[in-house]
PDB file with SEQRES, HELIX, SHEET and CRYST1 records, atoms N, CA, C and O in Angstrom:
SEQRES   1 A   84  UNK UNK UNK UNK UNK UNK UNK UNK UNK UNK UNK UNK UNK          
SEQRES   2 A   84  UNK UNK UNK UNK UNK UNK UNK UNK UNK UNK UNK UNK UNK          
SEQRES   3 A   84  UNK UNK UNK UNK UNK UNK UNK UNK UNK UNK UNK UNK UNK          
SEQRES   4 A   84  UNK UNK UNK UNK UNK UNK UNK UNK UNK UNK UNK UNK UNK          
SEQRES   5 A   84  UNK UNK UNK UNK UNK UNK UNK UNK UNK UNK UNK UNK UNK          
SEQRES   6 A   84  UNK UNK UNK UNK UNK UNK UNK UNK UNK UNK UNK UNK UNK          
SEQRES   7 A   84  UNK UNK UNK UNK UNK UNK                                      
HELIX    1 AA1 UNK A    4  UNK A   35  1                                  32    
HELIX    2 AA2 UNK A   48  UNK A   52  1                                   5    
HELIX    3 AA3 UNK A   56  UNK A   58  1                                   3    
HELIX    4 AA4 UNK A   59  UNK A   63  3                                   5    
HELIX    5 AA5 UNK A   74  UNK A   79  1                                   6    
CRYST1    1.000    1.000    1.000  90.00  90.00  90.00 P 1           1          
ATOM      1  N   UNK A   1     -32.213   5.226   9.378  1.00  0.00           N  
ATOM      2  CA  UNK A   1     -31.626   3.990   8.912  1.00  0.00           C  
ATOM      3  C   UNK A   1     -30.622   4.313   7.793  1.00  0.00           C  
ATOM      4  O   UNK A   1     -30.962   5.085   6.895  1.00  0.00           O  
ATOM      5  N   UNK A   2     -29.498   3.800   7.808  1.00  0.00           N  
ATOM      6  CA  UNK A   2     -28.321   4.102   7.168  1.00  0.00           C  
ATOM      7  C   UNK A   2     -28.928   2.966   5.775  1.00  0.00           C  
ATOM      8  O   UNK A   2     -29.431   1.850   5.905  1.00  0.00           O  
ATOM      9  N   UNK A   3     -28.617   3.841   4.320  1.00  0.00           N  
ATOM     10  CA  UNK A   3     -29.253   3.063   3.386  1.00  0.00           C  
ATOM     11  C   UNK A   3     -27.471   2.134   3.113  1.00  0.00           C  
ATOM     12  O   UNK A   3     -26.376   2.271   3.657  1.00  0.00           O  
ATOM     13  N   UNK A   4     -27.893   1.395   2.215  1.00  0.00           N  
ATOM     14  CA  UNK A   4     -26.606   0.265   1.604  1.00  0.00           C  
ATOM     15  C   UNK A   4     -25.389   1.027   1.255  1.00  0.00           C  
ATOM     16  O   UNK A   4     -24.336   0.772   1.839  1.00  0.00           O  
ATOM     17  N   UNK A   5     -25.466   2.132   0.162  1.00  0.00           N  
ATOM     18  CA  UNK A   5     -24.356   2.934  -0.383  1.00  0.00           C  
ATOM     19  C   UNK A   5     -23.252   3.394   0.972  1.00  0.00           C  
ATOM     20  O   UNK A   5     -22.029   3.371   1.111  1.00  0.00           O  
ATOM     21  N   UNK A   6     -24.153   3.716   1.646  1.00  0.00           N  
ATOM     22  CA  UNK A   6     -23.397   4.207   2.838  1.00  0.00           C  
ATOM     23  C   UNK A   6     -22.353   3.357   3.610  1.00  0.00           C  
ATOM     24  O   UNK A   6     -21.364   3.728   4.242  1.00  0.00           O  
ATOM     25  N   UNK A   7     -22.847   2.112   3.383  1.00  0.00           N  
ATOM     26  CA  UNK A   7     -22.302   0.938   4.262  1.00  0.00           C  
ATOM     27  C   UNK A   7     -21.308   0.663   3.348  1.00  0.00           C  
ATOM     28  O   UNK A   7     -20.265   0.243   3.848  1.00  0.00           O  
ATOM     29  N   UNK A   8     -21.345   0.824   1.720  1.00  0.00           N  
ATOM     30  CA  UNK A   8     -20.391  -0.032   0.949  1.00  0.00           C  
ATOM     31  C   UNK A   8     -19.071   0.749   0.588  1.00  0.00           C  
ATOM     32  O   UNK A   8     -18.089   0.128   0.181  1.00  0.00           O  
ATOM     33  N   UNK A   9     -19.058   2.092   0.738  1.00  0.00           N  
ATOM     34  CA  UNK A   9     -18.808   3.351   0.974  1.00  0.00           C  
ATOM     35  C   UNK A   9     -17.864   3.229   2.062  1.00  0.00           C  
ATOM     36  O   UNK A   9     -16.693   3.342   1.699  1.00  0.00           O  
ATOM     37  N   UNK A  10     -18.148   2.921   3.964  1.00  0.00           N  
ATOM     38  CA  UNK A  10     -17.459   2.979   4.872  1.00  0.00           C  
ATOM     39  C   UNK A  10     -16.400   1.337   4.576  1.00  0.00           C  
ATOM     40  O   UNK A  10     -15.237   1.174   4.945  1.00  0.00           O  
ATOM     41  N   UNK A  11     -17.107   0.523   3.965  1.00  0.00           N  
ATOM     42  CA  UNK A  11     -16.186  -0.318   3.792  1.00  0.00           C  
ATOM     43  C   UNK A  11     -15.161  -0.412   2.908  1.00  0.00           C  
ATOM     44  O   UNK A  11     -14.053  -0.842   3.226  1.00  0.00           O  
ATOM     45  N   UNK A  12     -15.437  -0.061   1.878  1.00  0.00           N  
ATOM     46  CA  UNK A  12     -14.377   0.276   0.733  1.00  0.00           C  
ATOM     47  C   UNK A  12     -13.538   1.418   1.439  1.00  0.00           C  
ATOM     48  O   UNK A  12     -12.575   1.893   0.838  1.00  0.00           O  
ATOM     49  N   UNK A  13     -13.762   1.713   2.263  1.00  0.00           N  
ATOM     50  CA  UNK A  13     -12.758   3.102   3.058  1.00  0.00           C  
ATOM     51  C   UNK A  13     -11.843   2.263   3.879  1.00  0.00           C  
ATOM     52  O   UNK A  13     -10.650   2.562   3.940  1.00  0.00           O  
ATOM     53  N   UNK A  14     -12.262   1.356   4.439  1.00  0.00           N  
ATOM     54  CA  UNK A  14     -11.591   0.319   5.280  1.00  0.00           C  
ATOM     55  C   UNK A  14     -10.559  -0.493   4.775  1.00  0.00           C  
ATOM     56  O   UNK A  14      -9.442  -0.888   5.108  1.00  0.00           O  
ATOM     57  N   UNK A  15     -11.523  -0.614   3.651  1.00  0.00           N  
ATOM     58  CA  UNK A  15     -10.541  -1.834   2.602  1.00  0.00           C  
ATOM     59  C   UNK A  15      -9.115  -1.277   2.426  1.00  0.00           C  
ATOM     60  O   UNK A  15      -8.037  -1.819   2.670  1.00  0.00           O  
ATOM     61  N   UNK A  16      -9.407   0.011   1.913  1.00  0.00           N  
ATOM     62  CA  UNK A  16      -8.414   1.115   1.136  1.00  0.00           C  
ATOM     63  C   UNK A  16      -7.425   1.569   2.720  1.00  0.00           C  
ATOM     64  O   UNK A  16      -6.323   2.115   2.693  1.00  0.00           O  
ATOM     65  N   UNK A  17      -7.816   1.360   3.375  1.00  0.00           N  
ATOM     66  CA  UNK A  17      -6.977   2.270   4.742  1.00  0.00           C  
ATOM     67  C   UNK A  17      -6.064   0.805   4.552  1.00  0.00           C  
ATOM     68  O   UNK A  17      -5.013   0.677   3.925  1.00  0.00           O  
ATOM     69  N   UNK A  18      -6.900  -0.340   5.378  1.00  0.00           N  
ATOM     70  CA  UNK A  18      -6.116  -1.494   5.602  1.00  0.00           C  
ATOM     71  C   UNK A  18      -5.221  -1.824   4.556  1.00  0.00           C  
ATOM     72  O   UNK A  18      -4.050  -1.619   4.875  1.00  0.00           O  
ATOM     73  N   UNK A  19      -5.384  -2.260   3.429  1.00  0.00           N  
ATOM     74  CA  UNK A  19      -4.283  -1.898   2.295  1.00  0.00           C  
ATOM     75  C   UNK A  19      -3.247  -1.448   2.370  1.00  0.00           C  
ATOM     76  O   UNK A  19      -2.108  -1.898   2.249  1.00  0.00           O  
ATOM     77  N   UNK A  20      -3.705  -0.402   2.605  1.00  0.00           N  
ATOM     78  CA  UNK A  20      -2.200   1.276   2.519  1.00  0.00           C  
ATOM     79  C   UNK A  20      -1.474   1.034   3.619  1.00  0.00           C  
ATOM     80  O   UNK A  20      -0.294   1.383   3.623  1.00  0.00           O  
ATOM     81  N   UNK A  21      -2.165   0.259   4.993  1.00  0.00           N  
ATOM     82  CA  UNK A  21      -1.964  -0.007   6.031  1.00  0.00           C  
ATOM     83  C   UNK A  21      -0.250  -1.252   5.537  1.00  0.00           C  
ATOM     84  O   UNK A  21       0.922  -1.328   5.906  1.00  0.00           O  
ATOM     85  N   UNK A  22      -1.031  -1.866   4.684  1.00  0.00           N  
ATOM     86  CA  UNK A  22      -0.410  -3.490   4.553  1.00  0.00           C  
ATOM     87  C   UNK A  22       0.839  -3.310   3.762  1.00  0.00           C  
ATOM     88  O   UNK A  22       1.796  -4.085   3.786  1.00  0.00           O  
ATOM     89  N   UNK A  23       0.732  -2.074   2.967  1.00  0.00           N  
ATOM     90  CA  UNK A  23       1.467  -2.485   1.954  1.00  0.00           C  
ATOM     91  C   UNK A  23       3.028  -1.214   2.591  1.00  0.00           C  
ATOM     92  O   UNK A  23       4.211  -1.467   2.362  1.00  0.00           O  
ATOM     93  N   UNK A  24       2.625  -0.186   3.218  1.00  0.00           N  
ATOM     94  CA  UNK A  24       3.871   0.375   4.224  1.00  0.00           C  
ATOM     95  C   UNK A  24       4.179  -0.532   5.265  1.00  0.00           C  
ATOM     96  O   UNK A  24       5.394  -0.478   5.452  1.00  0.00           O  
ATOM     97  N   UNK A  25       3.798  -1.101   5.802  1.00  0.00           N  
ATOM     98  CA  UNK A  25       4.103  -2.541   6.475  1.00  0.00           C  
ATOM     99  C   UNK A  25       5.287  -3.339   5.635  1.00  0.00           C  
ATOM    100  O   UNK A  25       6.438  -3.335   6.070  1.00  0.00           O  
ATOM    101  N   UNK A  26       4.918  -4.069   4.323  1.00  0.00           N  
ATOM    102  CA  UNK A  26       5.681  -4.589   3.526  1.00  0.00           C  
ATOM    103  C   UNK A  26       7.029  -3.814   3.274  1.00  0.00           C  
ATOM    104  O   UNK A  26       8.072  -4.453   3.418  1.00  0.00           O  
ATOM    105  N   UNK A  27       7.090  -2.554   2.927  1.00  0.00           N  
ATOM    106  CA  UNK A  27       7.699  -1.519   2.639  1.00  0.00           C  
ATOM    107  C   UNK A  27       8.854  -1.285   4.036  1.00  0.00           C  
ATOM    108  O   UNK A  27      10.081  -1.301   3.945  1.00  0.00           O  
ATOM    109  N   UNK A  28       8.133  -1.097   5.149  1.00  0.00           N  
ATOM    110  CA  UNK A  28       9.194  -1.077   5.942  1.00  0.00           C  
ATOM    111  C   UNK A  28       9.879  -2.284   5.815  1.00  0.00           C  
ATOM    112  O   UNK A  28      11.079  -2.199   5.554  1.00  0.00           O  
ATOM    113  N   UNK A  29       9.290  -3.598   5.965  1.00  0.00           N  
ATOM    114  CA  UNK A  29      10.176  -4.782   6.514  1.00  0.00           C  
ATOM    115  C   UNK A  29      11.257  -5.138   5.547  1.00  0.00           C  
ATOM    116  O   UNK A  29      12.162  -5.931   5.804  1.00  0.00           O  
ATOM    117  N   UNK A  30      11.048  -4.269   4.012  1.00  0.00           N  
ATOM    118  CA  UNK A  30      11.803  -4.480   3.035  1.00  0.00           C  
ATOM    119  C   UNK A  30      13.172  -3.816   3.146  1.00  0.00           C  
ATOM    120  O   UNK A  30      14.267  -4.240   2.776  1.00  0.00           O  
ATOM    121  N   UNK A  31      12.862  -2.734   3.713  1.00  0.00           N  
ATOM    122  CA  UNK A  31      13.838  -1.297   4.126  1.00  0.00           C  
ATOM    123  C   UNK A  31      14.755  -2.118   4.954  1.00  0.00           C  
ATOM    124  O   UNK A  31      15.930  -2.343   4.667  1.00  0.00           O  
ATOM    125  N   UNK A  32      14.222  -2.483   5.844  1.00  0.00           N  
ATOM    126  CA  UNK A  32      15.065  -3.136   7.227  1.00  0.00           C  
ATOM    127  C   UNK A  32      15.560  -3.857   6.553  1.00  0.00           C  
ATOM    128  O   UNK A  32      16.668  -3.561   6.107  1.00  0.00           O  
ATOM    129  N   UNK A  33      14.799  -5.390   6.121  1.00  0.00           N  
ATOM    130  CA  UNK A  33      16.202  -6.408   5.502  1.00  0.00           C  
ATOM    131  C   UNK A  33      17.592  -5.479   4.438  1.00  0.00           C  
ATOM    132  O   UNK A  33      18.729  -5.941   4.345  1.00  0.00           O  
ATOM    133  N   UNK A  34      17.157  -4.173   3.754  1.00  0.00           N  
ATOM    134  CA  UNK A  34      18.064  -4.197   2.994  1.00  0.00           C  
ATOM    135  C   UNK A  34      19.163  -3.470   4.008  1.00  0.00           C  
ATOM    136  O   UNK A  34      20.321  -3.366   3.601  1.00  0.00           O  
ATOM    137  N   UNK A  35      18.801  -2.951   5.365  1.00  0.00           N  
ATOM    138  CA  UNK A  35      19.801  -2.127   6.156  1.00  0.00           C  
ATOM    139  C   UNK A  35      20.416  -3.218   7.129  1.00  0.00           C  
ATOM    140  O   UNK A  35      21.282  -2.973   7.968  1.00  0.00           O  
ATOM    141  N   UNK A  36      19.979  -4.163   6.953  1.00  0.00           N  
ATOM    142  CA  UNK A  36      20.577  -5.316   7.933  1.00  0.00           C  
ATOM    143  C   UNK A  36      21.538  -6.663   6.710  1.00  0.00           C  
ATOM    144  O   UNK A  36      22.050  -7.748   6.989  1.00  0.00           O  
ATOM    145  N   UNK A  37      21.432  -5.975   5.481  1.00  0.00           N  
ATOM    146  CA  UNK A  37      21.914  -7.118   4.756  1.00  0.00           C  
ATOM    147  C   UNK A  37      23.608  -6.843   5.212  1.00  0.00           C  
ATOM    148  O   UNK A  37      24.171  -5.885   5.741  1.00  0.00           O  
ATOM    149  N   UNK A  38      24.085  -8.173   4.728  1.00  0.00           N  
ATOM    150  CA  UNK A  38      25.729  -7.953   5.345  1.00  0.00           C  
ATOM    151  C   UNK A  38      26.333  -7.657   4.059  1.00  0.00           C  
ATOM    152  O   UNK A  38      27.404  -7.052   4.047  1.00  0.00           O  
ATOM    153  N   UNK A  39      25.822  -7.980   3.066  1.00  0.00           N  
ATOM    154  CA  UNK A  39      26.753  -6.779   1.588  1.00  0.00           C  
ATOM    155  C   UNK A  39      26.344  -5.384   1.963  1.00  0.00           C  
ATOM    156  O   UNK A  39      25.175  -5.007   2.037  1.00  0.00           O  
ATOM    157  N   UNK A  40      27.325  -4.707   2.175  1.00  0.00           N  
ATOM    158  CA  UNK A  40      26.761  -3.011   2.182  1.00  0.00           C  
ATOM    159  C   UNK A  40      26.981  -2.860   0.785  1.00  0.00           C  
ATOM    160  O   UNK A  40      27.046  -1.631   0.780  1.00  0.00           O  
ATOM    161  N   UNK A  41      27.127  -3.151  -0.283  1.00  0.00           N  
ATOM    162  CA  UNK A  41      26.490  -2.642  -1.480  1.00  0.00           C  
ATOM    163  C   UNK A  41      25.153  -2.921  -1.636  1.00  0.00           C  
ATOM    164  O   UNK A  41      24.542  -2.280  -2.491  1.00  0.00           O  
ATOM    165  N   UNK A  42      24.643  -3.653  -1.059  1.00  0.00           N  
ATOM    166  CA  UNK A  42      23.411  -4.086  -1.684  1.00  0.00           C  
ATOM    167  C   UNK A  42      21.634  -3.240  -1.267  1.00  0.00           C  
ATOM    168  O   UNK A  42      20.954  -3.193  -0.242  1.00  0.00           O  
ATOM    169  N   UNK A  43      21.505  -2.832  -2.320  1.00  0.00           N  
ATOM    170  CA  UNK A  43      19.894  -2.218  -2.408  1.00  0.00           C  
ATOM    171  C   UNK A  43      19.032  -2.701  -2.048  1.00  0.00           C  
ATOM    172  O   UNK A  43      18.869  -3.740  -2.687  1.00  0.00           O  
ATOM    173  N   UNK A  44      18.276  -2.556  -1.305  1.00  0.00           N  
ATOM    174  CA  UNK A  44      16.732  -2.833  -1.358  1.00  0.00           C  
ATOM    175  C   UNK A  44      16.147  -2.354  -2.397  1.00  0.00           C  
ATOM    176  O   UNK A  44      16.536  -1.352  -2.997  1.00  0.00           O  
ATOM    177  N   UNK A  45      14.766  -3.305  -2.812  1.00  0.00           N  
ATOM    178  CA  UNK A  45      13.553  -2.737  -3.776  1.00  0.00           C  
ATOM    179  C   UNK A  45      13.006  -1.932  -3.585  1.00  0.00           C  
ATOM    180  O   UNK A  45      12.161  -2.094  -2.704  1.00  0.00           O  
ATOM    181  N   UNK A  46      13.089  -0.435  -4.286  1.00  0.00           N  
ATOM    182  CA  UNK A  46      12.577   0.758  -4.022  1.00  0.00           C  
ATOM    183  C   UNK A  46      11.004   0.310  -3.258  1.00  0.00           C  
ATOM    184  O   UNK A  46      10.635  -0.762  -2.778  1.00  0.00           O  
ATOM    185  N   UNK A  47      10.595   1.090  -3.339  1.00  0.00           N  
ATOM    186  CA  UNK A  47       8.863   1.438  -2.621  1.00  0.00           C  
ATOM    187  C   UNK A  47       8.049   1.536  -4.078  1.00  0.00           C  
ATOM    188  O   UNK A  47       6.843   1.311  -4.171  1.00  0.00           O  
ATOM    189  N   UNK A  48       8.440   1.705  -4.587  1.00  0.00           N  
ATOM    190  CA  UNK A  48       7.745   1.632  -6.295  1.00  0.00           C  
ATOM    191  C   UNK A  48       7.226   0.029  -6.594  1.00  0.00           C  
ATOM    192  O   UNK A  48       6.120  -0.428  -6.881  1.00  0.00           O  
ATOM    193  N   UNK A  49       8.810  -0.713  -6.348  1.00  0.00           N  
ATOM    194  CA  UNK A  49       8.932  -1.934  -7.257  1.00  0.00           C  
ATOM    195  C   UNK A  49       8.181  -2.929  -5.806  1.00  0.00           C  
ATOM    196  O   UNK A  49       7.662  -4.028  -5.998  1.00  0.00           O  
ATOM    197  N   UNK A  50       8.246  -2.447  -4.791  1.00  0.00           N  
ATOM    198  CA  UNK A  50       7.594  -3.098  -3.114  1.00  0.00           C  
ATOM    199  C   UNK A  50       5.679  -2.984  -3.850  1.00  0.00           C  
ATOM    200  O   UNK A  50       4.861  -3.901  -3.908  1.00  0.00           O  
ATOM    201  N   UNK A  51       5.553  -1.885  -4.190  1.00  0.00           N  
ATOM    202  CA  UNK A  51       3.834  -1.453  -4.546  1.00  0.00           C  
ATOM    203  C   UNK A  51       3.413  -2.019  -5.556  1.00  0.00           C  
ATOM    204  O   UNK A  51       2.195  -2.069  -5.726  1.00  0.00           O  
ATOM    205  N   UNK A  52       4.385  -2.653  -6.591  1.00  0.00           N  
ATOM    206  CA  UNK A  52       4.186  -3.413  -7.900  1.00  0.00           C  
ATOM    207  C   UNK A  52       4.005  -4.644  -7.069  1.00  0.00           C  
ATOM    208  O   UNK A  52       2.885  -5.155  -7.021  1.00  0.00           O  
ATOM    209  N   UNK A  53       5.248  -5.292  -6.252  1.00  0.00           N  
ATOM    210  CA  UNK A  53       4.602  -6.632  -6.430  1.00  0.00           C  
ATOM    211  C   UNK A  53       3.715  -7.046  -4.822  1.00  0.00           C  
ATOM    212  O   UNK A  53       3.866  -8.115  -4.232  1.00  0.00           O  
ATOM    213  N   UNK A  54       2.977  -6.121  -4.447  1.00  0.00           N  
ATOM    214  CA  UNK A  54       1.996  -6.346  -3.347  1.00  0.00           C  
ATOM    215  C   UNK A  54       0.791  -5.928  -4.496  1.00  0.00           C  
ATOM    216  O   UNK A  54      -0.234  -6.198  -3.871  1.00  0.00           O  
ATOM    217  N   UNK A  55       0.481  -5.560  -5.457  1.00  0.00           N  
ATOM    218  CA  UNK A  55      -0.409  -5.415  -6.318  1.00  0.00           C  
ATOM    219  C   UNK A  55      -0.612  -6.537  -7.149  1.00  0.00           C  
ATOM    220  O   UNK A  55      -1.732  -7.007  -7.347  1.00  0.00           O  
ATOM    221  N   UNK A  56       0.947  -7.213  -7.893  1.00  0.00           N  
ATOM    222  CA  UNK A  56       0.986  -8.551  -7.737  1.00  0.00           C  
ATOM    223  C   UNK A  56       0.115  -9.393  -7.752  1.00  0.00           C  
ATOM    224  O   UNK A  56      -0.546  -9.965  -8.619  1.00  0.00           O  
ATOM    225  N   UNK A  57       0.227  -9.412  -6.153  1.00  0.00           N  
ATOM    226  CA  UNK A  57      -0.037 -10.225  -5.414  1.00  0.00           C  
ATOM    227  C   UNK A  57      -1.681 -10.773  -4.819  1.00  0.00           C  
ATOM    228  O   UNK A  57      -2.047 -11.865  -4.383  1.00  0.00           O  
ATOM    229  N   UNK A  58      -2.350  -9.594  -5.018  1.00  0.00           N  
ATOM    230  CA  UNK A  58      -3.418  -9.206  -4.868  1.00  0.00           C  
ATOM    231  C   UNK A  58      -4.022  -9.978  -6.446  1.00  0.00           C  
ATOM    232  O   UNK A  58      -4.747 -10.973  -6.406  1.00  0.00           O  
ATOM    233  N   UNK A  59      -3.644  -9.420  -7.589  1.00  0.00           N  
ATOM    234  CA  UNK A  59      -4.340  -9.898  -8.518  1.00  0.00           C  
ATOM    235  C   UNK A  59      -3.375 -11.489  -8.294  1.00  0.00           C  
ATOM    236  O   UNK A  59      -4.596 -11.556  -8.429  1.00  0.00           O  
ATOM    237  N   UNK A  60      -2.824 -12.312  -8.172  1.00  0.00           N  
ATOM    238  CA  UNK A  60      -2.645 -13.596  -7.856  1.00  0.00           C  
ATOM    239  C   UNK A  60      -3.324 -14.533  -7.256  1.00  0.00           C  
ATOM    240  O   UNK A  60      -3.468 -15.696  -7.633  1.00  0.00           O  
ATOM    241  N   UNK A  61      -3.909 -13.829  -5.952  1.00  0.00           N  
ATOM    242  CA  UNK A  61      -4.598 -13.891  -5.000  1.00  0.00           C  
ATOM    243  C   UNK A  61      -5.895 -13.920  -5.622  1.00  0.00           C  
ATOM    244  O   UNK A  61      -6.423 -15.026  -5.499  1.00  0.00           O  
ATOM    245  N   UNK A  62      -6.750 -12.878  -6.398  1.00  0.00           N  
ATOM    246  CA  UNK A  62      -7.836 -13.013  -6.696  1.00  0.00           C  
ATOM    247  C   UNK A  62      -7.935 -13.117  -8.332  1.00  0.00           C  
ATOM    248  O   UNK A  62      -9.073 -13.118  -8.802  1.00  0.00           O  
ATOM    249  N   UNK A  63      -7.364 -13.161  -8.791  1.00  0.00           N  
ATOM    250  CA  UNK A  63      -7.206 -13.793 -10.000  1.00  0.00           C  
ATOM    251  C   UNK A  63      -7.260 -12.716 -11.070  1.00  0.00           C  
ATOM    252  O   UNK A  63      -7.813 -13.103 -12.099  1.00  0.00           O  
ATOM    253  N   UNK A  64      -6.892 -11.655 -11.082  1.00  0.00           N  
ATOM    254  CA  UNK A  64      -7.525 -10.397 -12.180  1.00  0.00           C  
ATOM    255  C   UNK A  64      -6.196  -9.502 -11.526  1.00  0.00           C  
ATOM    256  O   UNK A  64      -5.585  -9.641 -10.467  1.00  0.00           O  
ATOM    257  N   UNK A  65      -6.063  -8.658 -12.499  1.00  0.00           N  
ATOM    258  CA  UNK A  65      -5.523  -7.379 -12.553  1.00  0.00           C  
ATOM    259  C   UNK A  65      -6.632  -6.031 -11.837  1.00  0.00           C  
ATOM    260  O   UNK A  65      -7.750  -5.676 -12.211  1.00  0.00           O  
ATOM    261  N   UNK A  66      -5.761  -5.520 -10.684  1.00  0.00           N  
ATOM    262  CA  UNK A  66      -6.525  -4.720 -10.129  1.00  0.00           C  
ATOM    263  C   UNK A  66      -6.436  -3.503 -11.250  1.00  0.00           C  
ATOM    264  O   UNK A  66      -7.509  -3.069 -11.669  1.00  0.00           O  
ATOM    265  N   UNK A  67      -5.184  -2.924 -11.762  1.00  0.00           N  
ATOM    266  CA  UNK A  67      -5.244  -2.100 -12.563  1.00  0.00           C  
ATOM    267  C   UNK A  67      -4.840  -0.646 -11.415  1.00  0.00           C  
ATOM    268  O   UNK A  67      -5.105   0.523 -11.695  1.00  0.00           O  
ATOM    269  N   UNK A  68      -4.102  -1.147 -10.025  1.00  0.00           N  
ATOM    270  CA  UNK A  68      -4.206   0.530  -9.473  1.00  0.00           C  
ATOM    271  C   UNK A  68      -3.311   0.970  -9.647  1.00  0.00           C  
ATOM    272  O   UNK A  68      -2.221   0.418  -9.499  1.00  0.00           O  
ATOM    273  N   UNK A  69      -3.488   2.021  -9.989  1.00  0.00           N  
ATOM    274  CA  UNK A  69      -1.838   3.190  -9.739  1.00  0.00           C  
ATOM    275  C   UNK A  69      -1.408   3.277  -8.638  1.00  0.00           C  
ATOM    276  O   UNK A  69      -2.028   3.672  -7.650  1.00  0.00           O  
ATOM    277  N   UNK A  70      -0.152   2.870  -8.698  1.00  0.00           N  
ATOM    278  CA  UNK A  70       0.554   3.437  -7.195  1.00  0.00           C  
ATOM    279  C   UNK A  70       0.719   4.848  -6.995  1.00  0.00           C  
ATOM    280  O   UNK A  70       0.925   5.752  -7.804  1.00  0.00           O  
ATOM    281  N   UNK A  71       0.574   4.849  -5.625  1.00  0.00           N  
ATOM    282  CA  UNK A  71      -0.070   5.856  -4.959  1.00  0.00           C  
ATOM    283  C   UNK A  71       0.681   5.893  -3.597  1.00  0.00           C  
ATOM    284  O   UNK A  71       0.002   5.712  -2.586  1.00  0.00           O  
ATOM    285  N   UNK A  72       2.157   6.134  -3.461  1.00  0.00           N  
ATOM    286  CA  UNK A  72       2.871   5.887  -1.735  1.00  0.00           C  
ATOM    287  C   UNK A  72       2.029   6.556  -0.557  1.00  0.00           C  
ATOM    288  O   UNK A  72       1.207   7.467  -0.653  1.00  0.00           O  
ATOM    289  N   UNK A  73       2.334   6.053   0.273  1.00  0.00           N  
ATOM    290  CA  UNK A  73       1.004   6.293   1.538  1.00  0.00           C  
ATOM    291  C   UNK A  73       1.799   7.431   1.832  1.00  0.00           C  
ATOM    292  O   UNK A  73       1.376   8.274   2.622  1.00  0.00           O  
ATOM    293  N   UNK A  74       2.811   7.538   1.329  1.00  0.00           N  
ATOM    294  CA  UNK A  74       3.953   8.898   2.937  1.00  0.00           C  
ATOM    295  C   UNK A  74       3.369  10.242   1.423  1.00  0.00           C  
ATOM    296  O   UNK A  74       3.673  11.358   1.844  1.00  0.00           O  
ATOM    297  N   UNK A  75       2.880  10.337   0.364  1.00  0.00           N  
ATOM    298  CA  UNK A  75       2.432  10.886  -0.323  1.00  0.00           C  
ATOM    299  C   UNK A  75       0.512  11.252  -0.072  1.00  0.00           C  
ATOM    300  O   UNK A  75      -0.261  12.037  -0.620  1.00  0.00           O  
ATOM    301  N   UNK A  76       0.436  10.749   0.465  1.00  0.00           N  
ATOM    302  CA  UNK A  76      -1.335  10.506   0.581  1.00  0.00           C  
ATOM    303  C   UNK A  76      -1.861  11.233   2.166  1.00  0.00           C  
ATOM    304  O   UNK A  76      -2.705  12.066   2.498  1.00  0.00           O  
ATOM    305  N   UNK A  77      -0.706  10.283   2.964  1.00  0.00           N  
ATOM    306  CA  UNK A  77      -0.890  11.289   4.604  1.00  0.00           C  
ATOM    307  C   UNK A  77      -0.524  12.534   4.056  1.00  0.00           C  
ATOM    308  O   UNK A  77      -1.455  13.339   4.023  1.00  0.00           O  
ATOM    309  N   UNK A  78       1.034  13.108   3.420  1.00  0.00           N  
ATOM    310  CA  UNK A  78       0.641  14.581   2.789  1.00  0.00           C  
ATOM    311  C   UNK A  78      -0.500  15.333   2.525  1.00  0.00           C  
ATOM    312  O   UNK A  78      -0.728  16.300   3.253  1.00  0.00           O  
ATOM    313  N   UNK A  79      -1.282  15.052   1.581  1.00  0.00           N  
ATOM    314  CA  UNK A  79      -2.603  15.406   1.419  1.00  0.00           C  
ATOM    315  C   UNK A  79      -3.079  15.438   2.358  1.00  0.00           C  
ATOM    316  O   UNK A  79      -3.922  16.335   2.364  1.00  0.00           O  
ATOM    317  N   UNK A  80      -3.009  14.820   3.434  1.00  0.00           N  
ATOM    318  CA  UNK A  80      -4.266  14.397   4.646  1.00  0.00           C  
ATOM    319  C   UNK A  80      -4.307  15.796   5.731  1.00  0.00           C  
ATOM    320  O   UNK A  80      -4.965  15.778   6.771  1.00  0.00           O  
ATOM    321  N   UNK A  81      -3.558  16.881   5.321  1.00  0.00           N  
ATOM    322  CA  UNK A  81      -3.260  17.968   6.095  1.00  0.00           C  
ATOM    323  C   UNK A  81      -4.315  19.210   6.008  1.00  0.00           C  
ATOM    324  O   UNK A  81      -5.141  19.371   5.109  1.00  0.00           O  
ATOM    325  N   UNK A  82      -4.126  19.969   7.028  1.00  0.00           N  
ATOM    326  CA  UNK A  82      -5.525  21.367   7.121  1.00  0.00           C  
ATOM    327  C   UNK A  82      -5.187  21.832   5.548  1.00  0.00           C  
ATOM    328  O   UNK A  82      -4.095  21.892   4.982  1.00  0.00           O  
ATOM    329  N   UNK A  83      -6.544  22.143   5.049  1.00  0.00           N  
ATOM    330  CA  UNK A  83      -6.557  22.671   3.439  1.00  0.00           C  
ATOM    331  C   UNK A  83      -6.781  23.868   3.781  1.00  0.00           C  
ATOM    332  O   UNK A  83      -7.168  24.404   2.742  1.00  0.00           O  
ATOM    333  N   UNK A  84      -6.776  25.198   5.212  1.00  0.00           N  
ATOM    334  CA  UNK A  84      -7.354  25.914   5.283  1.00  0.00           C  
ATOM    335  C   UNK A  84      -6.526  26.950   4.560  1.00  0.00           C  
ATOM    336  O   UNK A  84      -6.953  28.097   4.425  1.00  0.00           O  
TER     337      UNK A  84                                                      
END                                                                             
């Protein structure tokens, strides 16, 4: 029998995937509007300032400051490679 820790453990893993999931999601669709805008001067919001306000958003949403460090996902799949 799988005790509780274990369960709260695979979910907080979930939480954290889906997230990282949500917030390169945001990140692309931001990219695109700024490559489809019709000023070609005009910037999109880095991936920094995209991770600030989906963090935001989250403490808006639930009412508190999560307090996380950003952390870019295309930095994290890095890590995710053979350590051999």
């Amino acid at each position: 029998m799988s005790d509780g820790s274990d369960d709260l453990a695979r979910i907080a893993d979930a939480l954290e995937l889906q997230n990282a999931l949500l917030l390169q999601l945001v990140q692309d669709q931001r990219r695109q509007a700024a490559r489809e805008h019709p000023d070609p001067d005009h910037t999109g919001p880095s991936d920094h300032a995209t991770a600030t306000d989906v963090v935001d958003a989250y403490g808006d949403l639930y009412g508190g400051s999560f307090g996380w460090e950003f952390d870019p996902i295309d930095e994290r799949i890095d890590d995710m490679g053979d350590s051999r």
